[in-house]
matplotlib code that plots the C-alpha trace (Angstrom):
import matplotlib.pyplot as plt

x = [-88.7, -88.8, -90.2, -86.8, -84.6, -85.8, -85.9, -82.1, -80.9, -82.7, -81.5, -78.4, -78.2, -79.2, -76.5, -73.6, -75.9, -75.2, -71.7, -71.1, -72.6, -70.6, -67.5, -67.4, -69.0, -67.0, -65.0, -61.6, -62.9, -64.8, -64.2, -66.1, -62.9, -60.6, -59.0, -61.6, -59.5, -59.4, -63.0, -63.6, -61.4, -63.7, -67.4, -66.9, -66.5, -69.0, -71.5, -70.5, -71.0, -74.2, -75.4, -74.2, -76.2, -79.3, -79.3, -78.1, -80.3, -83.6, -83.6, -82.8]
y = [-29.4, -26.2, -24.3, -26.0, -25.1, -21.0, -21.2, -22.6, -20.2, -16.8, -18.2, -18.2, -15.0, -13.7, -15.2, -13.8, -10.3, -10.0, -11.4, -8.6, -5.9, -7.4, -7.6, -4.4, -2.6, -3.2, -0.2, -0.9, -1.5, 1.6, 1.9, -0.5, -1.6, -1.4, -4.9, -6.6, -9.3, -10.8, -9.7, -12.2, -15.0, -14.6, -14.1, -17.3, -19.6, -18.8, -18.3, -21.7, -23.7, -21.9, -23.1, -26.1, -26.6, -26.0, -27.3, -30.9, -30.3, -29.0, -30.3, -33.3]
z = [258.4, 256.3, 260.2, 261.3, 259.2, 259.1, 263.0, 263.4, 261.1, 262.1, 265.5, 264.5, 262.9, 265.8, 267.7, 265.4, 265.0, 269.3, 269.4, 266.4, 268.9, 271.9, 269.8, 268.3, 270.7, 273.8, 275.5, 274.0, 270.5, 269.3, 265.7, 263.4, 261.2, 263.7, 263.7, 261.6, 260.5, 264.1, 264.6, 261.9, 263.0, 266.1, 264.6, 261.2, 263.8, 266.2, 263.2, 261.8, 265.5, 266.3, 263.1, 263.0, 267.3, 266.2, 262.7, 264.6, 267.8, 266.1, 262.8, 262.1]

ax = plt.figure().add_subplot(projection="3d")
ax.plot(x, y, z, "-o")
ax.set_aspect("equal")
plt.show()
């Protein structure tokens, strides 16, 4: 379970880590704090269903 767990979330992380890249990075978007706050309306969620996937699908 404790194999699991660590997967689903370093899977996760790495989900949110590329969605951060994609989101930040895009043309339109160049500086890093340049509309963060809807950069993080975006990114919680997606963190948060990701995890929530693979801790359903792969854990239990």
């Amino acid at each position: 379970m404790t194999f699991e767990l660590v997967s689903s979330i370093l899977l996760a992380v790495s989900l949110l880590f590329y969605s951060t890249l994609e989101v930040w990075l895009a043309p339109n978007n160049n500086s890093f704090f340049k509309d963060l706050k809807k950069k993080m309306i975006f990114l919680l969620p997606l963190f948060t269903l990701s995890f929530a996937v693979h801790y359903f699908f792969f854990v239990q």
